[in-house]
C-alpha positions, 0 to 999 in steps of 0.5 A: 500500500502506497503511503499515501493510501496508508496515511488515509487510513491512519487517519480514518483509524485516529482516536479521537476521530478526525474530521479532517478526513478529505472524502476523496481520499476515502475513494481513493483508499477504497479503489487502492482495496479493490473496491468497485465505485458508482454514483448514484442518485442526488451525492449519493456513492456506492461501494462494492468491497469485500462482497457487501455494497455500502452507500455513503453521502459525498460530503458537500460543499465541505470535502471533509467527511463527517465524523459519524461517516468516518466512525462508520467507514472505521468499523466496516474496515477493522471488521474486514481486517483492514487495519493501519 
């Protein structure tokens, strides 16, 4: 994994959570995992990864992603054995 890739999830995974944690950066992590990406309707993103399909809400006009979201995104990795 690239250092950039890693840092992203190093964030993801910080405690407290970060709310510093650009959504494209996520994308670009998730891509960087194997995961298959589409838009969907309105900001909404789909992603395929480790056989499940999550929908998450493409932060805006902030490229920030909200604590809530990153909280989600942490658990759904550590569940699937995806740690920094």
């Amino acid at each position: 994994m690239k250092r950039k890739h890693q840092r992203t999830l190093e964030l993801i995974f910080a405690r407290p959570v970060s709310a510093n944690v650009r959504w494209a950066e996520i994308e670009t992590l998730f891509r960087e995992l194997g995961a298959e990406i589409a838009e969907r309707e309105g900001s909404r993103v789909e992603v395929f990864l480790f056989g499940v399909v999550r929908v998450f809400h493409r932060p805006h006009p902030s490229p920030d992603t909200d604590k809530g979201a990153v909280g989600a995104i942490r658990k759904w990795l550590d569940e699937n054995g995806v740690k920094p």
